[in-house]
ROKOL-210112 format. One line per field, with one value per residue (C-alpha): residue number from 1; residue in three letters; x, y, z. Coordinates in nm, 2 decimals. Layout:
<recs>
nr c(NUM, ...) .
rest c(Ala, ...) .
x c(X, ...) .
y c(Y, ...) .
z c(Z, ...) .
</recs>
This chain:
<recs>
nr c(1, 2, 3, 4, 5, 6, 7, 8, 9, 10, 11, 12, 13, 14, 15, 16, 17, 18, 19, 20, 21, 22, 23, 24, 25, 26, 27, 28, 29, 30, 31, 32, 33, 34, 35, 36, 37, 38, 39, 40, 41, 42, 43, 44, 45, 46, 47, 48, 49, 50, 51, 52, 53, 54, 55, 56, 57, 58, 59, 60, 61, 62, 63, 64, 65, 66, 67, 68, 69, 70, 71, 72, 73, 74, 75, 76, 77, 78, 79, 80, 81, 82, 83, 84, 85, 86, 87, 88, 89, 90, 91, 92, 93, 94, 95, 96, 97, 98, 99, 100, 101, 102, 103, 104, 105, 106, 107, 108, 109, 110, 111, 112, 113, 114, 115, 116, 117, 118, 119, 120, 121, 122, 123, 124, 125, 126, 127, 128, 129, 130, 131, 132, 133, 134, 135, 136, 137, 138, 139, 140, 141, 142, 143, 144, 145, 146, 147, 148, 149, 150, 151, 152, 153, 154, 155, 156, 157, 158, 159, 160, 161, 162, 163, 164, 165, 166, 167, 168, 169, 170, 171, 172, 173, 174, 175, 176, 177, 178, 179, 180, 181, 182, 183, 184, 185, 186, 187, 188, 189, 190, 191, 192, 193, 194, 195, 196, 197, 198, 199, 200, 201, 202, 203, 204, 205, 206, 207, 208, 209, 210, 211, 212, 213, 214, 215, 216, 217, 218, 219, 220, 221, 222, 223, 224, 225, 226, 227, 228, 229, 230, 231, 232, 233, 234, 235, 236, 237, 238, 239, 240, 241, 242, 243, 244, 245, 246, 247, 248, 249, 250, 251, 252, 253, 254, 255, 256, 257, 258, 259, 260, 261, 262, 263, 264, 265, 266, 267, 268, 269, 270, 271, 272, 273, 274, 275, 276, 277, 278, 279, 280, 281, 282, 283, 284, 285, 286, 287, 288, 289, 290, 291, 292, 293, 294, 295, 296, 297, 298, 299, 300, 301, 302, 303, 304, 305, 306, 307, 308, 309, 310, 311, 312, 313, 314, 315, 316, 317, 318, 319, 320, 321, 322, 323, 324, 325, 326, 327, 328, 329, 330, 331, 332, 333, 334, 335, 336, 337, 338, 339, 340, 341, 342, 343, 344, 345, 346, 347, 348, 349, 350, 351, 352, 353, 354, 355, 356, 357, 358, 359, 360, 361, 362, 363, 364, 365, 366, 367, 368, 369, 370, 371, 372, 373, 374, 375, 376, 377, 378, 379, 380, 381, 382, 383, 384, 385, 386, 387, 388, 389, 390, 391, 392, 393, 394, 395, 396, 397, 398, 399, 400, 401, 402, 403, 404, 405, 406, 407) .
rest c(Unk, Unk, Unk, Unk, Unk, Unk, Unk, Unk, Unk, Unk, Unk, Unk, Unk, Unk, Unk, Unk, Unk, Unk, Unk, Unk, Unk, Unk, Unk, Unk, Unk, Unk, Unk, Unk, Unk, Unk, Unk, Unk, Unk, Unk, Unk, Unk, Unk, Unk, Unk, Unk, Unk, Unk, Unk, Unk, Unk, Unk, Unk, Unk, Unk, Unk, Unk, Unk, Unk, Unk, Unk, Unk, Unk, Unk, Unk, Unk, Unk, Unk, Unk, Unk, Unk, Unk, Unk, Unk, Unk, Unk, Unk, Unk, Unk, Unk, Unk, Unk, Unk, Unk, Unk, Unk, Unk, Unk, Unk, Unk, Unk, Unk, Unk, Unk, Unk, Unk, Unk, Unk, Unk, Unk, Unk, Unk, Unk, Unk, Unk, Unk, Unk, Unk, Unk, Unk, Unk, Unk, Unk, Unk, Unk, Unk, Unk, Unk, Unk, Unk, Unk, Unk, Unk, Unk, Unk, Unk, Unk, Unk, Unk, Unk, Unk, Unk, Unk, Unk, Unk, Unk, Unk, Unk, Unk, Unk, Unk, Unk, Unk, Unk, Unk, Unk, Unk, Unk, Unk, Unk, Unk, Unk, Unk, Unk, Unk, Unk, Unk, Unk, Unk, Unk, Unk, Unk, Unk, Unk, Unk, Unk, Unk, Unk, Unk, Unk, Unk, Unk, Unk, Unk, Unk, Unk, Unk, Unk, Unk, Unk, Unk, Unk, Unk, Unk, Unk, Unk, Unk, Unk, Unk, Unk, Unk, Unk, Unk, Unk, Unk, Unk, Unk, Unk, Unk, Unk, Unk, Unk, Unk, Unk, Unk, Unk, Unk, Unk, Unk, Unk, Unk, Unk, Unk, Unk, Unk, Unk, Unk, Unk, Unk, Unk, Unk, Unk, Unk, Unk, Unk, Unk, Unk, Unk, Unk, Unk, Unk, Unk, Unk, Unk, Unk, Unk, Unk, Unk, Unk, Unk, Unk, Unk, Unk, Unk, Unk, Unk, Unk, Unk, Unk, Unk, Unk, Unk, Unk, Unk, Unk, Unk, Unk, Unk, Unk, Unk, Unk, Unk, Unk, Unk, Unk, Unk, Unk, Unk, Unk, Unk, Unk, Unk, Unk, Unk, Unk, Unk, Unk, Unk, Unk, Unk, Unk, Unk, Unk, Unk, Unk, Unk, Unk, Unk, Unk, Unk, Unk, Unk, Unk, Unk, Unk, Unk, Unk, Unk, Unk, Unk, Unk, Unk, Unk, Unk, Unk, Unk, Unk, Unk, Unk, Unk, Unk, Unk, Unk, Unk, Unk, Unk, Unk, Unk, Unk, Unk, Unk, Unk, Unk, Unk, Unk, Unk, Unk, Unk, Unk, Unk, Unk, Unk, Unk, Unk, Unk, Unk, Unk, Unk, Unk, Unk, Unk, Unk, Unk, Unk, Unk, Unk, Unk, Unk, Unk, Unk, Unk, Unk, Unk, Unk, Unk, Unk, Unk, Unk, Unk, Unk, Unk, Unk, Unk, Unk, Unk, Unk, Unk, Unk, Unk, Unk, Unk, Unk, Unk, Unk, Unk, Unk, Unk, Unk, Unk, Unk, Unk, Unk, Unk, Unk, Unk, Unk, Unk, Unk, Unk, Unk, Unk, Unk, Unk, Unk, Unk, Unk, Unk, Unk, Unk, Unk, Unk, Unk, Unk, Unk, Unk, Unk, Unk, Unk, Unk, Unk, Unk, Unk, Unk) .
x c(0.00, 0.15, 0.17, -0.12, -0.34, -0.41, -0.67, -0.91, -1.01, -1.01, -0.81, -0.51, -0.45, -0.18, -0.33, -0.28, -0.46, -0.31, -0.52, -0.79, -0.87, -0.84, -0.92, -0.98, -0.84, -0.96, -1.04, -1.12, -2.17, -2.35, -2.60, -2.49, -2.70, -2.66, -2.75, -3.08, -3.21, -3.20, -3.51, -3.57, -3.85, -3.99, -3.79, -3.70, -3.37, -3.27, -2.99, -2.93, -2.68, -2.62, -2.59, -2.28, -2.39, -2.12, -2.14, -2.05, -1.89, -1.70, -1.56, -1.79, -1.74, -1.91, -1.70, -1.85, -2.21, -2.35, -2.62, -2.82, -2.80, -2.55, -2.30, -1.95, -1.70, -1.58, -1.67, -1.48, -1.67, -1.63, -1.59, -1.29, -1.15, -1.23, -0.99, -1.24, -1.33, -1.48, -1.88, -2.16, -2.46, -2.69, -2.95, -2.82, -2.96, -2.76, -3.05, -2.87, -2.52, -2.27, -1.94, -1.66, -1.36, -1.03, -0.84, -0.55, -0.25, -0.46, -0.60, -0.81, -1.02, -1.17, -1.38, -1.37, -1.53, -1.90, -1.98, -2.39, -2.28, -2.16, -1.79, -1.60, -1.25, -1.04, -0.77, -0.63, -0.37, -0.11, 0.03, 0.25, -0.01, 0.14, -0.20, -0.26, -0.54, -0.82, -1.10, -1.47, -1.69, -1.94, -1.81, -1.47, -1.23, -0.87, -0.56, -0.44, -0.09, 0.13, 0.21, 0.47, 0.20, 0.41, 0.22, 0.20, 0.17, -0.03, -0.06, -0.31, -0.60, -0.62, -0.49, -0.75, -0.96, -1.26, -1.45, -1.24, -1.42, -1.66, -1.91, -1.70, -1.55, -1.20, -0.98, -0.75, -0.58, -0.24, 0.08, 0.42, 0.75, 1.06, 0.93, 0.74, 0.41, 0.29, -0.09, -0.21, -0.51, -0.63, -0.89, -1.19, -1.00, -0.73, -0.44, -0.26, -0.08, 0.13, -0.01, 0.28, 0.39, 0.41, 0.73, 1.00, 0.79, 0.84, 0.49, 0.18, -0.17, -0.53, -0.81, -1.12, -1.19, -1.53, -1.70, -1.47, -1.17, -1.06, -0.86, -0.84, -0.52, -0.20, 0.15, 0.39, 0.77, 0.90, 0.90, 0.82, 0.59, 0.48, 0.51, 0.27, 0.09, -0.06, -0.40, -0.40, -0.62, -0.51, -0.77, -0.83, -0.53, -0.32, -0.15, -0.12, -0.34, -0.24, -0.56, -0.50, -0.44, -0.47, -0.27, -0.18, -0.29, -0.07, -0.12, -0.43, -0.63, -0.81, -1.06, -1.32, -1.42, -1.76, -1.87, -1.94, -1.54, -1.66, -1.40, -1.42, -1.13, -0.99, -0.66, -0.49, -0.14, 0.08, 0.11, 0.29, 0.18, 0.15, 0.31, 0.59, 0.94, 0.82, 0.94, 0.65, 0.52, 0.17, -0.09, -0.30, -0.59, -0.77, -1.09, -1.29, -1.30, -1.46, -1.26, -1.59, -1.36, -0.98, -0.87, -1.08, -0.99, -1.05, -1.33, -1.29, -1.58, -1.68, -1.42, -1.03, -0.98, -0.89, -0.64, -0.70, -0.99, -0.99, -1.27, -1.28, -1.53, -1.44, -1.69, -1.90, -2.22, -2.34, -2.59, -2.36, -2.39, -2.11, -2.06, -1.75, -1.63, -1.53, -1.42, -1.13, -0.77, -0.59, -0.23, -0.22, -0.35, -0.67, -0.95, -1.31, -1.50, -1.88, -2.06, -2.14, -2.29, -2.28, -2.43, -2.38, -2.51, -2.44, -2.21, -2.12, -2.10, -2.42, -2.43, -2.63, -2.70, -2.52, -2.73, -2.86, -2.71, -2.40, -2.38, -2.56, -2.33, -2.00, -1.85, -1.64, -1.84, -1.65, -1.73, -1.57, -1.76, -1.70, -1.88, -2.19, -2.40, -2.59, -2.89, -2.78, -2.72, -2.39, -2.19, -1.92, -1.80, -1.90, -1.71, -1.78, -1.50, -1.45, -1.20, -0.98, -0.82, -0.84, -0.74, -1.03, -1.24, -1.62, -1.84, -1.79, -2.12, -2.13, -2.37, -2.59, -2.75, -3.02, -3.22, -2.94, -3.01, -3.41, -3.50) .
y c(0.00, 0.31, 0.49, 0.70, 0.66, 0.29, 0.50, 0.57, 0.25, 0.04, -0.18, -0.32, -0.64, -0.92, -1.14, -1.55, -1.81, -2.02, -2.06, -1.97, -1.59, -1.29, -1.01, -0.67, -0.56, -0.20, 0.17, 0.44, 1.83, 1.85, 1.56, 1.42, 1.29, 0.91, 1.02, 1.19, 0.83, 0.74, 0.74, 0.89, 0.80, 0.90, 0.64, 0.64, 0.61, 0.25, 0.05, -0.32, -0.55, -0.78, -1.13, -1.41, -1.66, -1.85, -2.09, -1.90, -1.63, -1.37, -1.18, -1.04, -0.68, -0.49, -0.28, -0.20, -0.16, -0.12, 0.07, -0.29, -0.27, -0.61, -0.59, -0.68, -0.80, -1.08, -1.34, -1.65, -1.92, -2.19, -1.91, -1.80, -2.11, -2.09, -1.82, -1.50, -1.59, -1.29, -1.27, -1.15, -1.02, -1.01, -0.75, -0.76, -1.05, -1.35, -1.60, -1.48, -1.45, -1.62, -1.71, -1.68, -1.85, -1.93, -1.99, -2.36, -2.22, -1.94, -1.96, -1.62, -1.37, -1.05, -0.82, -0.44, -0.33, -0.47, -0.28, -0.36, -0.63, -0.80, -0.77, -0.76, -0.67, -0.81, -0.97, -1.30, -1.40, -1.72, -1.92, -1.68, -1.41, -1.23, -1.09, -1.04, -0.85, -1.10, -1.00, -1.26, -1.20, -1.49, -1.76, -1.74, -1.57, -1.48, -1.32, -0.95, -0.95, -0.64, -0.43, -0.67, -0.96, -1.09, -1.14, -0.86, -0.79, -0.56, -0.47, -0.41, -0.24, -0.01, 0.28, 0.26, 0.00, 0.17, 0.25, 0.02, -0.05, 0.13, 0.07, -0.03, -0.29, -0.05, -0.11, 0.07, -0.04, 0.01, -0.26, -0.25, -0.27, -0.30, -0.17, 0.14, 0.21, 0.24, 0.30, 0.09, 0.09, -0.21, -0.20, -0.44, -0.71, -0.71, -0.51, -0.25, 0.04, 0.19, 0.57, 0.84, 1.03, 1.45, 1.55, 1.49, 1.25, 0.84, 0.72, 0.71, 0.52, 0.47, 0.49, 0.50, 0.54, 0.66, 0.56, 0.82, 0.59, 0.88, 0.72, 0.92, 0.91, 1.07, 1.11, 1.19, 1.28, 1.02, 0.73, 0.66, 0.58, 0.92, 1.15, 1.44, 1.33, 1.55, 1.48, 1.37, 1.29, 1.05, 1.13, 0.86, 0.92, 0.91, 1.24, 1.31, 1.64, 1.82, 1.89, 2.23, 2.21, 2.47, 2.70, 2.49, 2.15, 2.04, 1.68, 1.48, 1.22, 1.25, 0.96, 0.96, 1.17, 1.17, 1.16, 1.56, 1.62, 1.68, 1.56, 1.49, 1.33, 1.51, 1.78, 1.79, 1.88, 1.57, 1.49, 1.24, 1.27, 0.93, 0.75, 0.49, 0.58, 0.93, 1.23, 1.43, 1.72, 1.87, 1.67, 1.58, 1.78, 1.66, 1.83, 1.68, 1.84, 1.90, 2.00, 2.12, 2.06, 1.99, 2.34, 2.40, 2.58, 2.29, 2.37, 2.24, 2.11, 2.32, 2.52, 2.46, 2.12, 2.17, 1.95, 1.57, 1.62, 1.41, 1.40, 1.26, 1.19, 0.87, 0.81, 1.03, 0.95, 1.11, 1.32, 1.52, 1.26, 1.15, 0.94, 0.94, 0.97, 1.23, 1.18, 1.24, 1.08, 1.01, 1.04, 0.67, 0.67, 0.57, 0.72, 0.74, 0.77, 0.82, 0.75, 1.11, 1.24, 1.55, 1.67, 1.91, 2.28, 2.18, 2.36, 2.06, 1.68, 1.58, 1.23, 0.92, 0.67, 0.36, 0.04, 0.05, -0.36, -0.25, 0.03, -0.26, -0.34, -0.24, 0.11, 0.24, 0.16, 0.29, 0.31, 0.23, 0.39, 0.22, 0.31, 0.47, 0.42, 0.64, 0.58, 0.70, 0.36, 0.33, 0.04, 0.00, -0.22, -0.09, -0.21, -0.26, -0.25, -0.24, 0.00, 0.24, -0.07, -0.25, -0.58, -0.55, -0.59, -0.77, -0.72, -0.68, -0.56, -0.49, -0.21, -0.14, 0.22, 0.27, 0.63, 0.78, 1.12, 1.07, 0.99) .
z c(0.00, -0.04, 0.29, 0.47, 0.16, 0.30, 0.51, 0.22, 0.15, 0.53, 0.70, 0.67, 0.82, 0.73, 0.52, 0.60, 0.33, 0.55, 0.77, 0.57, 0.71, 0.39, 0.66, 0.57, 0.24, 0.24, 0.48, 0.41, -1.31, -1.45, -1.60, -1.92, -2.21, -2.12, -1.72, -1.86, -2.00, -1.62, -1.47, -1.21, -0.95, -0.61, -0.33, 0.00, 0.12, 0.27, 0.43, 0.29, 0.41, 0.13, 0.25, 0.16, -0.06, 0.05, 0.38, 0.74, 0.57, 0.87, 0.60, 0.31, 0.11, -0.10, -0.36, -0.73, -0.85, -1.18, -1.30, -1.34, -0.95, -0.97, -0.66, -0.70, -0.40, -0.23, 0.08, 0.29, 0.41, 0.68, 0.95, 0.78, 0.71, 0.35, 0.16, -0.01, -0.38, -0.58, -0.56, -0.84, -0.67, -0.97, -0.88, -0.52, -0.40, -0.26, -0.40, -0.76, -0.66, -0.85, -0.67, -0.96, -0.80, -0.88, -1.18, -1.12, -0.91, -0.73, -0.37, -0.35, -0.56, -0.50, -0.76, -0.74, -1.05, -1.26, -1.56, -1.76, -1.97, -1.65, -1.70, -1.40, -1.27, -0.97, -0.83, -0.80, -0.51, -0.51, -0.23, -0.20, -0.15, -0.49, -0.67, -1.02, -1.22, -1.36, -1.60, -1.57, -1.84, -1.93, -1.67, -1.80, -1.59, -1.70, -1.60, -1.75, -1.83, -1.85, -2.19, -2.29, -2.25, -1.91, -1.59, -1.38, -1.02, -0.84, -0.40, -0.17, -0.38, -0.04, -0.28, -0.52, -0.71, -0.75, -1.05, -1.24, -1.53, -1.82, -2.00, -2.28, -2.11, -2.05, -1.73, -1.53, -1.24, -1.02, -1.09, -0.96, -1.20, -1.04, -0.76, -0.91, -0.93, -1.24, -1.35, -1.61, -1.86, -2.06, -2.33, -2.36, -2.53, -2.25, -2.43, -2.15, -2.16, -1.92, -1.82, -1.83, -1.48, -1.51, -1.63, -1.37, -1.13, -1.13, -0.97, -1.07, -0.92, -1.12, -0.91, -1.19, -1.53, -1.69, -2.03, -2.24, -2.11, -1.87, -1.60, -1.29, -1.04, -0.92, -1.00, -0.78, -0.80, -0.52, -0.52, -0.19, 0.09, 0.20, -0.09, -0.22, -0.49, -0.76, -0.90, -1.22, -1.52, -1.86, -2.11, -2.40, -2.59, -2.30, -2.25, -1.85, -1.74, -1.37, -1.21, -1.00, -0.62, -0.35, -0.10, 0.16, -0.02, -0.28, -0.24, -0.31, -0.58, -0.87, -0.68, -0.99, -1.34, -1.49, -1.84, -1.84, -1.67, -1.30, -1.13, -0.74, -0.48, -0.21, -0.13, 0.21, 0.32, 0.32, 0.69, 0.86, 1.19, 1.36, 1.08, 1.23, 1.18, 1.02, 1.14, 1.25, 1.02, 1.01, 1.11, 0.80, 0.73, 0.41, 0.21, -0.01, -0.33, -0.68, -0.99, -1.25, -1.59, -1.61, -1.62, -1.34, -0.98, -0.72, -0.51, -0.12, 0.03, 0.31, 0.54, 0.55, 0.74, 1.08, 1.21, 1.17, 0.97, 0.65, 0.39, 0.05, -0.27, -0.42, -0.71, -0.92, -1.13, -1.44, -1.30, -1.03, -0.75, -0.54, -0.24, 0.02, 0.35, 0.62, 0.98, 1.18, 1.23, 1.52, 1.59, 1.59, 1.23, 1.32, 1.12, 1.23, 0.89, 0.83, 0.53, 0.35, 0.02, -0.20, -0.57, -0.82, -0.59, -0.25, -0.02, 0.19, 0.21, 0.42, 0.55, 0.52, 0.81, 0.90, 0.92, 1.28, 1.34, 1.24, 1.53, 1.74, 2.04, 1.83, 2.02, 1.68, 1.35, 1.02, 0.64, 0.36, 0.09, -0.26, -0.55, -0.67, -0.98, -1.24, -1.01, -0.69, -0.55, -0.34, -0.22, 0.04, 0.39, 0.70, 0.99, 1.35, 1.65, 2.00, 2.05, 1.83, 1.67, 1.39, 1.61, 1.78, 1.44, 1.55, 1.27, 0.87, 0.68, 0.31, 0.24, -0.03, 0.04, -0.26, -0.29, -0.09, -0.26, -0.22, -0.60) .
</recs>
């Protein structure tokens, strides 16, 4: 993972197929023509917790939807026992889940991306808990390989993994090269190509890509653990475009772009407070932010961050909805995240509720918000703890929030 940006997506816990347990992966406009076919109808806002359709699953997370309403992720089984395998919730429901598996020489799966034609991206993990992209389309499941057709390898997807596929059937995702990170985007028949860094810097990370094949992301001029990162767009050609940051918050993510250019992700201020074996700097402070076109100024969500205050939008729909995160981090690294929403002419992110069994009997109860689709539907892992630590981890609930925005 690559340093504090592990918080954005969950928690980050030693995986061990070993004994069976694949814990915790990931912490925390404009309507265009194709959004205007959407219909749009009178709903109320509800809370779902999608069930395993897997036997005694501990561990089940929710991570892409399409606008079908078909819920991508991934489940154990035999009360951890069983390593995760990737999971198709067609329309939601576990009754109609498919469970996609494993290709031979693989232990684990997990799916982070589901586009209409029911196309879906993930990862694959060896014995050696090495994982590898893998496109299922159809029942058949294969492997992406890198631009020069070898196997690649890819991390934690705590850095990104969102968004990760279009309607075309176009990919994007994060590998690493020698060490480097290096952002990566396949087209629908599986052929990649490396993104390019800014001029000077030597990393880069994909975190979406929309139906133009606009991949969103950073770069950054470090390679390292703790760098600033610039947010970045690669439009369909592939040329690299700087998205502009603010006074005082120079490092951030381009999280998600939609079809119409809004952009949304967060700025802070780089800081390392808390981090082991990092000298201390600022403590981080993060807004989330929009960005209305790639030339744009970026527009922070609300007032300056006080002091370890970190908010982020990490999807965007077609008609100006988007769905993230805000809460507070402790020196520790801790963060306490809550669900929150925003749309094209709000000031502010406003939240949406937590199902009530997940707060049931569990003191610290954080989201990981995932993805949202052209409906307003939004998918992501709530988890449940005892104390400020992710070793005291009690409950995992996949969430499906539909009419979060009230039709």
């Amino acid at each position: 993972m690559t340093g504090r940006r592990s918080r954005s997506s969950g928690i980050g816990k030693t995986r061990s197929y070993a004994v069976g347990a694949a814990l915790v992966a990931s912490l925390l406009a404009v309507a265009s023509a194709s959004a205007t076919r959407v219909a749009e109808t009178e709903c109320s806002p509800s809370t779902t917790i999608l069930e395993s359709p897997r036997s005694h699953s501990l561990e089940v997370q929710a991570k892409g939807i399409n606008d079908r309403g078909d819920v991508v992720g991934f489940a154990d089984a035999r009360d951890g026992k069983s390593p995760v395998h990737a999971i198709l919730w067609k329309g939601g429901k576990a009754a109609d889940a498919i469970d996609l598996g494993v290709l031979p020489g693989y232990v684990a799966s997990e799916a982070y991306g589901v586009n209409d034609r029911r196309v879906v991206l993930g990862l694959l993990y060896d014995t050696k808990e090495r994982a590898v992209p893998f496109r299922w389309a159809d029942g058949r499941m294969t492997v992406l390989k890198g631009p020069n057709g070898r196997l690649v390898y890819t991390d934690n997807p705590g850095s990104g993994g969102r968004n990760s596929i279009n309607s075309r059937g176009e990919m994007a995702w994060t590998v690493i090269v020698r060490g480097n990170r290096r952002a990566v985007r396949w087209t629908s028949e599986g052929k990649a190509t490396f993104l390019p860094a800014l001029p000077g810097h030597t990393w880069t990370d994909a975190f979406g890509i929309n139906d133009q094949g606009v991949v969103s992301g950073w770069s950054r001029r470090l390679p390292n653990e703790d760098g600033e990162e610039n947010p970045v767009l690669w439009d369909a050609s592939g040329k690299v475009v700087p998205l502009k940051t603010a006074p005082g918050r120079a490092d951030g993510i381009a999280e998600a772009t939609n079809s119409s250019g809004l952009t949304v992700g967060y700025l802070g201020n780089a800081g390392t407070d808390g981090m082991p074996g990092v000298p201390n700097t600022d403590p981080e402070r993060d807004n989330a932010v929009v960005w209305q076109s790639r030339s744009a100024e970026p527009r922070l969500l609300g007032r300056p961050a006080p002091v370890h205050v970190i908010a982020e939008l990490v999807d965007v729909n077609d008609r100006g909805q988007a769905a993230g995160t805000a809460g507070t981090l402790t020196n520790s690294g801790f963060a306490l995240a809550e669900p929150r929403i925003w749309r094209t002419g709000w000031t502010s992110l406003k939240p949406i509720p937590f199902p009530s069994v997940s707060r049931k009997s569990n003191p610290f109860v954080v989201a990981s918000v995932n993805d949202i689709n052209n409906r307003g539907a939004i998918v992501g892992t709530v988890y449940g703890l005892a104390s400020k630590d992710y070793g005291s981890l009690r409950r995992i609930d996949p969430v499906l929030w539909s009419c979060a925005f009230g039709g």
